[in-house]
C-alpha positions as CSV (number, residue, x, y, z in Angstrom):
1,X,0.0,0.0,0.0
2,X,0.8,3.8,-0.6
3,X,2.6,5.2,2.3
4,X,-0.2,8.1,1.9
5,X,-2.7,5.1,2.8
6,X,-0.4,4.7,6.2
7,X,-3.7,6.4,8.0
8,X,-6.0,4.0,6.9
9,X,-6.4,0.1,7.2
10,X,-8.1,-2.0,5.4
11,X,-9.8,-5.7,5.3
12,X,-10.5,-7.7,2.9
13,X,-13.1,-10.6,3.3
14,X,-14.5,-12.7,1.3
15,X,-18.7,-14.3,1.7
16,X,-19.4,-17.5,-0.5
17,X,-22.3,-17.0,-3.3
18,X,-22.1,-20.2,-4.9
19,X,-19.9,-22.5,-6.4
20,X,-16.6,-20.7,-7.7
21,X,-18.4,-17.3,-6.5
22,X,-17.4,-14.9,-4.1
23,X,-18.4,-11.3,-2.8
24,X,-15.0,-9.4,-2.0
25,X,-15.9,-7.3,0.4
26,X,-13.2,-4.6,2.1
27,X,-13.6,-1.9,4.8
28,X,-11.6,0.9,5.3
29,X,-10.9,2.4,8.7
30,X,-8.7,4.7,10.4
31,X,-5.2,3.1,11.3
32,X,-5.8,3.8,14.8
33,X,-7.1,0.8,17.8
34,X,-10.5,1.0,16.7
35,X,-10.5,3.2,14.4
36,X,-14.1,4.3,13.5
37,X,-15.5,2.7,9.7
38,X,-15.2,5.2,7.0
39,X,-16.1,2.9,4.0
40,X,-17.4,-0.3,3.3
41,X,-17.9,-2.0,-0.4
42,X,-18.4,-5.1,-1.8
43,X,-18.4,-6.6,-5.6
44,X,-20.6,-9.6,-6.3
45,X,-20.2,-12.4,-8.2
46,X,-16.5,-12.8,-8.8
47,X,-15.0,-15.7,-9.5
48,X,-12.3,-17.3,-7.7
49,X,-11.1,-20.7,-7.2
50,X,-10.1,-20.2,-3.2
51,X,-11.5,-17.9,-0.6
52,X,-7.5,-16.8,0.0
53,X,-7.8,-15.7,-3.9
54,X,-11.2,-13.8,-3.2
55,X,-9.8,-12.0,-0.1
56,X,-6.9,-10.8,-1.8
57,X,-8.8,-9.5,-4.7
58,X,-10.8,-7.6,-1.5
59,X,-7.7,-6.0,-0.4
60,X,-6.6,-4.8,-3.3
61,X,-9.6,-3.4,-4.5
62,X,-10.0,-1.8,-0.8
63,X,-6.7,-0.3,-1.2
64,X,-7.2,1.5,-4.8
65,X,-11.1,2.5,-3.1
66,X,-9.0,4.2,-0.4
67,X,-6.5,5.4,-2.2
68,X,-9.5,7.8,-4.3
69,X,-10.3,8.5,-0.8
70,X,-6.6,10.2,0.2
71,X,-6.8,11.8,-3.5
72,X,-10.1,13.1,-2.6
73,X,-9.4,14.6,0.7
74,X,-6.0,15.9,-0.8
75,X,-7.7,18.0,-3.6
76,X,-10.1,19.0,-1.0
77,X,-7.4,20.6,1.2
78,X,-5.8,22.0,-1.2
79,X,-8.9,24.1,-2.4
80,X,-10.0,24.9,0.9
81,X,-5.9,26.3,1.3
82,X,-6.9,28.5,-1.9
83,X,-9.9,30.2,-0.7
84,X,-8.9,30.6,2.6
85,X,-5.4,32.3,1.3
86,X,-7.6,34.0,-1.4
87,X,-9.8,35.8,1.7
88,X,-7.2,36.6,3.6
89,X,-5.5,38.4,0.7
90,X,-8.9,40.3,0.2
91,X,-8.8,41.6,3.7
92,X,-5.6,43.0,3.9
C-alpha cells in the first residue's frame, strides 16, 4: 500500500455466493485501535477458485477505493488552502 494510505487500514473478506463465487468485500478504517468505519464495499459475483484468492482480490480493490479516498481529501485541502489564502489576501 501507498505510504499516503499509512492512516487507513483496510480488510478484505471474502462471503461465498455459490460454487466458484465470491463477494470481496473490504472496509476501510482509520489506522488507529478501533478506528471508526469510513467505508465499506463489496463486488458480487467474482469468481475465484479459493476464498485466499477472493480475499486478496478484497484488499486490493479496498486499497485502490482508499487510495481515491486520500486523492479526494488531498484535492479537498488543497482548495480549501486557496480560498482561505484568497480571503485573507482580500482583507488586507
Amino acid at each position: 500500500m501507498d505510504r499516503s494510505l499509512d492512516i487507513l487500514a483496510v480488510h478484505g473478506f471474502a462471503v461465498r455466493e455459490g460454487r466458484g463465487k465470491w463477494a470481496c468485500c473490504y472496509e476501510i478504517r482509520l489506522a488507529i485501535v478501533g478506528g471508526p468505519l469510513l467505508y465499506r464495499g463489496e463486488l458480487h459475483g467474482r469468481s475465484f477458485a479459493t476464498e485466499e484468492a477472493a480475499i486478496i482480490a478484497a484488499v486490493e480493490i479496498g486499497e485502490r477505493e482508499a487510495d481515491r479516498h486520500i486523492d479526494a481529501a488531498r484535492a479537498m485541502i488543497v482548495a480549501l488552502a486557496r480560498v482561505t489564502d484568497g480571503a485573507h489576501h482580500e482583507m488586507t
